[in-house]
PASE-344829 format. One line per field, with one value per atom (N, C-alpha, C): residue number from 1; residue in three letters; atom name; z, x, y. Coordinates in pm, whole numbers, padded with zeros to 5 digits. Atoms other than C-alpha are relative to their C-alpha. Last residue first. Example, Ala and Ser with C-alpha at 12.3 -4.5 7.8 and 13.67 -1.06 7.14 Angstrom:
nr: [2 / 2 / 2 / 1 / 1 / 1]
rest: [SER / SER / SER / ALA / ALA / ALA]
atom: [N / CA / C / N / CA / C]
up: [-00006 / 00714 / 00073 / 00000 / 00780 / 00000]
east: [-00082 / 01367 / -00077 / 00089 / 01230 / 00090]
north: [-00119 / -00106 / 00109 / -00119 / -00450 / 00120]
END
This chain:
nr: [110 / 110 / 110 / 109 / 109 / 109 / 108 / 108 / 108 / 107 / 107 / 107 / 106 / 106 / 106 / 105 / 105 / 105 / 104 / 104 / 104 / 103 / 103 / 103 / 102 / 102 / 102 / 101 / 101 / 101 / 100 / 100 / 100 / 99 / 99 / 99 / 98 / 98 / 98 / 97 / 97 / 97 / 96 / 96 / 96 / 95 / 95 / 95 / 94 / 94 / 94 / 93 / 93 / 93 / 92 / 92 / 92 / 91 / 91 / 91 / 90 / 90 / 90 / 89 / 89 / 89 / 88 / 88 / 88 / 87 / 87 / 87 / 86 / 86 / 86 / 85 / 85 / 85 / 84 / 84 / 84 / 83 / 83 / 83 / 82 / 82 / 82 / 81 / 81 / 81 / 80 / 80 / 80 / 79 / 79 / 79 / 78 / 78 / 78 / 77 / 77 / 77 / 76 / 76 / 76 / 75 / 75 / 75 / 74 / 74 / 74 / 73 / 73 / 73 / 72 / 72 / 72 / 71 / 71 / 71 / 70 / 70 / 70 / 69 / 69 / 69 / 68 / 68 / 68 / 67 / 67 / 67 / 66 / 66 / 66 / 65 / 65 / 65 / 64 / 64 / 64 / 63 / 63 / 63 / 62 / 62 / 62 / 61 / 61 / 61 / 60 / 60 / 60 / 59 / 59 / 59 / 58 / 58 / 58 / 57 / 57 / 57 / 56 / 56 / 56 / 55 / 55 / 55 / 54 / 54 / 54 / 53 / 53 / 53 / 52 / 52 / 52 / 51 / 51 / 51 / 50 / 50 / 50 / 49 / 49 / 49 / 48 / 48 / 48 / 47 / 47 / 47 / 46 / 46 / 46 / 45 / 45 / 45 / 44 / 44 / 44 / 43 / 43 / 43 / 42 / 42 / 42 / 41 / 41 / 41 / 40 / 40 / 40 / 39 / 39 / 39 / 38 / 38 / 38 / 37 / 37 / 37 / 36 / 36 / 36 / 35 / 35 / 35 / 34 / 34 / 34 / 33 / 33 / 33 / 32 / 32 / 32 / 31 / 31 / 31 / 30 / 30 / 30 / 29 / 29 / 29 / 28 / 28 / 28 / 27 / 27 / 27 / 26 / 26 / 26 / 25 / 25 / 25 / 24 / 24 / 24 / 23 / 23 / 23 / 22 / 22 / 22 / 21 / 21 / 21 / 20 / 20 / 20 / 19 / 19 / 19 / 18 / 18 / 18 / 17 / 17 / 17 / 16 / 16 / 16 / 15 / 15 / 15 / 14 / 14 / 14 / 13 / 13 / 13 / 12 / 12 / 12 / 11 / 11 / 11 / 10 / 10 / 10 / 9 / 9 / 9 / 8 / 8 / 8 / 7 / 7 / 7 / 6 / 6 / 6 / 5 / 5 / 5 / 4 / 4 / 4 / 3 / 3 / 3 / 2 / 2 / 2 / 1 / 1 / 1]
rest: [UNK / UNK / UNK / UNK / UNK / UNK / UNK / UNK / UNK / UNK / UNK / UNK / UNK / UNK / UNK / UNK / UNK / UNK / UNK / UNK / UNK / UNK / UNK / UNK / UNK / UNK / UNK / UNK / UNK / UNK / UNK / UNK / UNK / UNK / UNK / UNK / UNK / UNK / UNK / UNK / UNK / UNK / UNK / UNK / UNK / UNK / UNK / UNK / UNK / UNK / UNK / UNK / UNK / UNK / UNK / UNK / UNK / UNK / UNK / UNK / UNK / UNK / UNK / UNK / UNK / UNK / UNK / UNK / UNK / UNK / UNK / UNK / UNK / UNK / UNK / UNK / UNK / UNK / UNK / UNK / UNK / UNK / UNK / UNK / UNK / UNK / UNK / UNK / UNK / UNK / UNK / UNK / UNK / UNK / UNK / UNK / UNK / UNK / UNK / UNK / UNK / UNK / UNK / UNK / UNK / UNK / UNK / UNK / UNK / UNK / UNK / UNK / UNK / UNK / UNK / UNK / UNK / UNK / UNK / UNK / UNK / UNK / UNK / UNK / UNK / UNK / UNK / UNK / UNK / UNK / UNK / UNK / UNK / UNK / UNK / UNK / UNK / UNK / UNK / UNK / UNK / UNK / UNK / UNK / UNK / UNK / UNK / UNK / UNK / UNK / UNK / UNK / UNK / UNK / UNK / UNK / UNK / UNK / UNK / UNK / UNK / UNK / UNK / UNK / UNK / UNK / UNK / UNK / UNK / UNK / UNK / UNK / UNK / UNK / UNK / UNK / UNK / UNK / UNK / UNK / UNK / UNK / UNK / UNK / UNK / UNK / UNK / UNK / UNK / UNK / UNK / UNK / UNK / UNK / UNK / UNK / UNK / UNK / UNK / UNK / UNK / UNK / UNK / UNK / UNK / UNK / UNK / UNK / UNK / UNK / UNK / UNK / UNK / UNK / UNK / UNK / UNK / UNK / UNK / UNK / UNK / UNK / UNK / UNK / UNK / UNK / UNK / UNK / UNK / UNK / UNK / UNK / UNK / UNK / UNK / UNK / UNK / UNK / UNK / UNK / UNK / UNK / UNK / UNK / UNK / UNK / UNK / UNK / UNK / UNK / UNK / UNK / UNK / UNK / UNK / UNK / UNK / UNK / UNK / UNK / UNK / UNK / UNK / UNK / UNK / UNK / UNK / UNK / UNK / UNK / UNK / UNK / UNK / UNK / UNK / UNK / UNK / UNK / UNK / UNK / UNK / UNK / UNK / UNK / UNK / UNK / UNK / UNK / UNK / UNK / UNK / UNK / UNK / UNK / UNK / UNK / UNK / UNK / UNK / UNK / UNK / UNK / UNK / UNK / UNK / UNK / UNK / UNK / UNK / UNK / UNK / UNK / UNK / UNK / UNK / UNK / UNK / UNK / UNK / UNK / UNK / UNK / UNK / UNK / UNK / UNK / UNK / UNK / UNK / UNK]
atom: [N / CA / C / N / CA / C / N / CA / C / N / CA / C / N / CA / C / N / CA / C / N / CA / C / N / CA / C / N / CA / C / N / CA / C / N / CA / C / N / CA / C / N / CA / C / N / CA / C / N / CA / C / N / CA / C / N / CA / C / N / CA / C / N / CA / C / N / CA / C / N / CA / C / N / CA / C / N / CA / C / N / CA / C / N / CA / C / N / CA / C / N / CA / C / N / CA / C / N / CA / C / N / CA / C / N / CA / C / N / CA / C / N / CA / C / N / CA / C / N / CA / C / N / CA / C / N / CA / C / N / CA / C / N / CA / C / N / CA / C / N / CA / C / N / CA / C / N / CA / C / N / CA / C / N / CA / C / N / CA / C / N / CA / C / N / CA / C / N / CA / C / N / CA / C / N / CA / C / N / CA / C / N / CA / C / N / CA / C / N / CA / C / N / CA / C / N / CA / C / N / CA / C / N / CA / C / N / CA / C / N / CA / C / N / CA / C / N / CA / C / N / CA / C / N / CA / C / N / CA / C / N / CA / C / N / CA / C / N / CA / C / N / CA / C / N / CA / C / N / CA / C / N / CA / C / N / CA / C / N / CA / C / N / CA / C / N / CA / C / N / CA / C / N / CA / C / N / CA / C / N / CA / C / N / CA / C / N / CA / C / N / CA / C / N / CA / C / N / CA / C / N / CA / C / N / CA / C / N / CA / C / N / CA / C / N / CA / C / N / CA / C / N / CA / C / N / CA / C / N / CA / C / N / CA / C / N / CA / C / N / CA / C / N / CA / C / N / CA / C / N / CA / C / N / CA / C / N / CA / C / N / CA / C / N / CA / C / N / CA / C / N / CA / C / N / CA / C / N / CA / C / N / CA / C]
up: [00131 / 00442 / -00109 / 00046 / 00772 / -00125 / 00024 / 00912 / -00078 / -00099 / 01050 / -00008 / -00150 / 00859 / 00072 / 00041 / 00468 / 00173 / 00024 / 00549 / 00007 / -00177 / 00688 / 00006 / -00156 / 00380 / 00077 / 00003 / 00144 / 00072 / -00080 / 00307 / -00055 / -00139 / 00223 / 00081 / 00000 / -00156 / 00180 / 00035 / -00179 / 00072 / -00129 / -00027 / 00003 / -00094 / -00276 / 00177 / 00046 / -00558 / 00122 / -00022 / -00432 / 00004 / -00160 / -00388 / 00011 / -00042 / -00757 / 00146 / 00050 / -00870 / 00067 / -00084 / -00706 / -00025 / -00158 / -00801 / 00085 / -00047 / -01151 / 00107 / 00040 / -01165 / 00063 / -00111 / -01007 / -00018 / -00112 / -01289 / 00114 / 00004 / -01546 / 00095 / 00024 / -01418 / 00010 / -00105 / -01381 / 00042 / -00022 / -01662 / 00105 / 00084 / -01764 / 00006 / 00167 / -01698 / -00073 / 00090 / -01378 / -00112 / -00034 / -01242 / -00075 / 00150 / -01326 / -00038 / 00136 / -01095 / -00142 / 00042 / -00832 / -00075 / 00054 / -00852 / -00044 / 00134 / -00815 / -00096 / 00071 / -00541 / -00125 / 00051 / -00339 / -00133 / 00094 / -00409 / -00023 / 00120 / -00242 / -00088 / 00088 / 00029 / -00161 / 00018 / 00157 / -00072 / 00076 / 00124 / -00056 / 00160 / 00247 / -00090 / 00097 / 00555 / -00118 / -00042 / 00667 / -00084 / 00100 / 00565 / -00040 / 00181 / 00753 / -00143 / 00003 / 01085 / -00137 / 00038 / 00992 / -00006 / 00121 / 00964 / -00036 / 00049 / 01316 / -00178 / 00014 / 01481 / -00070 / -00094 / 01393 / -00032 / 00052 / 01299 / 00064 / 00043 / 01210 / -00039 / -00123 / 01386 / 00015 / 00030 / 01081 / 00088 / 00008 / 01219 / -00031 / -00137 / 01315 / -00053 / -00045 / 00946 / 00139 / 00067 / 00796 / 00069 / -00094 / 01023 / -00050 / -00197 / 00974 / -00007 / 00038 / 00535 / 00187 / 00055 / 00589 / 00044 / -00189 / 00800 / -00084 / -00126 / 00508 / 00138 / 00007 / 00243 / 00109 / 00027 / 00382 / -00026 / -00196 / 00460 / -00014 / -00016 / 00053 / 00146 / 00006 / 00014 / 00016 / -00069 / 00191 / -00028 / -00181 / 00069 / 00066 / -00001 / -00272 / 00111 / 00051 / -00203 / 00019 / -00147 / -00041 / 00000 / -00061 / -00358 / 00140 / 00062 / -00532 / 00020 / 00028 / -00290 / -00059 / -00033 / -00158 / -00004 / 00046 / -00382 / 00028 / 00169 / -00310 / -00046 / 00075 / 00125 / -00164 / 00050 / 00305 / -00124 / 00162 / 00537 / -00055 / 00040 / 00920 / -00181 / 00181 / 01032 / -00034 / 00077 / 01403 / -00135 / -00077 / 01623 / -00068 / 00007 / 01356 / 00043 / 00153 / 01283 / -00014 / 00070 / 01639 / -00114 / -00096 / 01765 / -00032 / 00051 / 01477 / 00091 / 00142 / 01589 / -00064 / -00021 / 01971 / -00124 / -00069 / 01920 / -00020 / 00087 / 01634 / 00069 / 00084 / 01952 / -00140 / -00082 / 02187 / -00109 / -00058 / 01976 / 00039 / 00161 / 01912 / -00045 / -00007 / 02283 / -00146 / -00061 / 02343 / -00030]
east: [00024 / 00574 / 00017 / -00011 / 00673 / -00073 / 00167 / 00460 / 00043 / 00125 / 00747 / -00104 / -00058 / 01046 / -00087 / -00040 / 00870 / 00054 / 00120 / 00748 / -00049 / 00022 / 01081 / -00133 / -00091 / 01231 / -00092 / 00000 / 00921 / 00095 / 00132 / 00971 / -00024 / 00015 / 01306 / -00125 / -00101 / 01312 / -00010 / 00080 / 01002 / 00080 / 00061 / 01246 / -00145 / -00040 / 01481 / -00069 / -00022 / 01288 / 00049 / 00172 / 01116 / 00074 / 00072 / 01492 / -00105 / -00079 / 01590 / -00004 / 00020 / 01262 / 00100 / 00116 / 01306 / -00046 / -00023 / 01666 / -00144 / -00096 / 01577 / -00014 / 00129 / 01240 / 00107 / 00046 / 01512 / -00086 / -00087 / 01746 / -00082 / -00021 / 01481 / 00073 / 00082 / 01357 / -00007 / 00031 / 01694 / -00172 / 00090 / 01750 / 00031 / 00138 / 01936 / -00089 / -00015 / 02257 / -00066 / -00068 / 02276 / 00017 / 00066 / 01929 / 00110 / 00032 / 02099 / -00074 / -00049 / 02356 / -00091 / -00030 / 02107 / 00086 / 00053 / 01932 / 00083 / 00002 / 02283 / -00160 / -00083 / 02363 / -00030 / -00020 / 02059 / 00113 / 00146 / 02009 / 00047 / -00038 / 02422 / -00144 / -00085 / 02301 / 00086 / 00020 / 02032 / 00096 / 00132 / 02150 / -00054 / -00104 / 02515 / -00143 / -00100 / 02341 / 00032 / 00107 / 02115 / 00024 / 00130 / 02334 / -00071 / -00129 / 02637 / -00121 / -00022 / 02360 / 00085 / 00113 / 02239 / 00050 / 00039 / 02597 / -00133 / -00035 / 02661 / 00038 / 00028 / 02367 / 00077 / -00106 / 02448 / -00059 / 00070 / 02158 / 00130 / -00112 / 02243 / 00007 / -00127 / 02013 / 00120 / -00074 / 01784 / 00113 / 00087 / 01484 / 00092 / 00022 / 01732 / -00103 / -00160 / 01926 / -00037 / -00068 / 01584 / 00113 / 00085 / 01481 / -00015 / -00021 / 01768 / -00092 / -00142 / 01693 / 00074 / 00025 / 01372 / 00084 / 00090 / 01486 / -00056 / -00093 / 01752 / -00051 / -00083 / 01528 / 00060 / 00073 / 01322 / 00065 / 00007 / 01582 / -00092 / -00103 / 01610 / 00016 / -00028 / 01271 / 00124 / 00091 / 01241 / 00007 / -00067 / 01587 / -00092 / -00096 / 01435 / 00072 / 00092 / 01073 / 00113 / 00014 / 01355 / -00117 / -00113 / 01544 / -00072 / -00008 / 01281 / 00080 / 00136 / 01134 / 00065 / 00011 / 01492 / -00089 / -00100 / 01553 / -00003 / 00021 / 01163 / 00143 / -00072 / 01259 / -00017 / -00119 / 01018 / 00077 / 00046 / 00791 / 00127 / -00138 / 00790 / -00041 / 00003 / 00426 / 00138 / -00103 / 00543 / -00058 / 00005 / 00253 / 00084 / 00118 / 00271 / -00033 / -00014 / 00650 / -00177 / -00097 / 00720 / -00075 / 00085 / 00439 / 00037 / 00089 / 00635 / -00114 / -00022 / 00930 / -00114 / -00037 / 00874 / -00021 / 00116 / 00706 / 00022 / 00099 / 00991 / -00102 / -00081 / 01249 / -00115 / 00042 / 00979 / 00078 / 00193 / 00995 / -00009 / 00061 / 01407 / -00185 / -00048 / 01458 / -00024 / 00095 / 01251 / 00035]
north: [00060 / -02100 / 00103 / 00105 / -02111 / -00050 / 00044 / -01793 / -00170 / -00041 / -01587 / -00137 / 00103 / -01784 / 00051 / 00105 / -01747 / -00040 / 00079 / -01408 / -00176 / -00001 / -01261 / -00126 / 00075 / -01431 / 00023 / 00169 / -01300 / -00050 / 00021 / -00943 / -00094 / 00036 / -00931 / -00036 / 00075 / -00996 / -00080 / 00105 / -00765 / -00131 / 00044 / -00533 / -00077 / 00043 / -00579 / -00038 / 00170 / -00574 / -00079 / 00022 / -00227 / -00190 / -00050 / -00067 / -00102 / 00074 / -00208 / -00027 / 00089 / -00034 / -00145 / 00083 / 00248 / -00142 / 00019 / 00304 / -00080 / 00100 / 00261 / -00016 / 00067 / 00509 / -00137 / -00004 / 00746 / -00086 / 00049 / 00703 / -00017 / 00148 / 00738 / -00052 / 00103 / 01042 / -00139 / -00016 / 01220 / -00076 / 00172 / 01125 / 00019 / -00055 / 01532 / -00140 / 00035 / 01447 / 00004 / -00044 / 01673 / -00058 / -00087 / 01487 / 00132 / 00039 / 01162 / 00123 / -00002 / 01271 / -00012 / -00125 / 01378 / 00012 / -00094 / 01111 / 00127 / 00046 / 00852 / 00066 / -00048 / 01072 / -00042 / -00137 / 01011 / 00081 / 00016 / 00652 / 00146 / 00002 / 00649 / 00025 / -00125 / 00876 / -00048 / -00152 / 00685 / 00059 / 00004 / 00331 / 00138 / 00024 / 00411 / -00017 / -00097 / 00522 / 00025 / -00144 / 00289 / 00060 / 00058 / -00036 / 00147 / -00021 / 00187 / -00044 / -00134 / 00192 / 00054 / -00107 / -00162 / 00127 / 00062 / -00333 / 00099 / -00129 / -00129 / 00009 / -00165 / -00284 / 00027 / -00021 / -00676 / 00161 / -00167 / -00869 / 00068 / -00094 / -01245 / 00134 / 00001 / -01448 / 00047 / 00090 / -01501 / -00018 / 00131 / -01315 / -00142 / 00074 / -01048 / -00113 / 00022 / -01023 / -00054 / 00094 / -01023 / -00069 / 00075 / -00748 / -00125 / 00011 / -00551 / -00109 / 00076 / -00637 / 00017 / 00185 / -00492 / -00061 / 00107 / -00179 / -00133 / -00017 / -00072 / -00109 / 00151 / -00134 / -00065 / 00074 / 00104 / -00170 / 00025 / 00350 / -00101 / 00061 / 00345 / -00064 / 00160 / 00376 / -00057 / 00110 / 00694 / -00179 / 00002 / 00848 / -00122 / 00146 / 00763 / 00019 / 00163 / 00960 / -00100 / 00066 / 01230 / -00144 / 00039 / 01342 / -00081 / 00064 / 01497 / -00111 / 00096 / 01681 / -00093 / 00091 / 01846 / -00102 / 00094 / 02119 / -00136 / 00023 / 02262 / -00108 / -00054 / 02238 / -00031 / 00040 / 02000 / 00119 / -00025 / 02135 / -00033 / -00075 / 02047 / -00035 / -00023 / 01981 / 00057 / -00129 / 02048 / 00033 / -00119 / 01847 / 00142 / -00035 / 01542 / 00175 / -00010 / 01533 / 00060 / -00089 / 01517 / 00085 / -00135 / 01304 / 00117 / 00031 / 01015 / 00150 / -00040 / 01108 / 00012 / -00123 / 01061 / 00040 / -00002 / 00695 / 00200 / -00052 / 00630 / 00065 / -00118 / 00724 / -00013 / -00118 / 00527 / 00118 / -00027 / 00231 / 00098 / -00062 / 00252 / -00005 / -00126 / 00273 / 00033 / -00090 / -00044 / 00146]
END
């Protein structure tokens, strides 16, 4: 219930403020997004399967976001910065295809 009302807040937040995203930081926050993405799949995988532990998600969370991030913003100093980020999303997308057929497969039994 506390993480409902905290997106509930966030979500009223984001609307009522319009916060603007910093030029350095555009490029960088599409793969933040899918990375956190993965992140909440793969929680809700872990609870559908009976094996959700909070502080697996919170490190999951984490380590998701900031490793996608690093590995733009290296490819971004090597000059594939493009291609690297096309990667990430791609490996990101697979994965949470991955998860959403499980959840799919034990929600709806088939």
């Amino acid at each position: 219930m506390i993480a409902a009302i905290g997106l509930l807040v966030g979500i009223v937040l984001g609307v009522v403020l319009g916060p603007t995203v910093p030029l350095w930081l555009q490029p960088y926050l599409p793969i933040a997004v899918v990375a956190a993405l993965d992140a909440v799949f793969g929680a809700a995988r872990a609870f559908l399967d009976g094996v959700f532990d909070d502080r697996v998600f919170v490190v999951s969370f984490l380590s998701n976001v900031v490793v996608a991030a690093l590995l733009v913003f290296l490819g971004d100093k090597l000059g594939v910065g493009g291609q690297i980020s096309t990667g990430v999303v791609v490996v990101l997308a697979m994965r949470i295809f991955a998860n959403v057929a499980a959840i799919r497969r034990r929600v709806f039994r088939a």
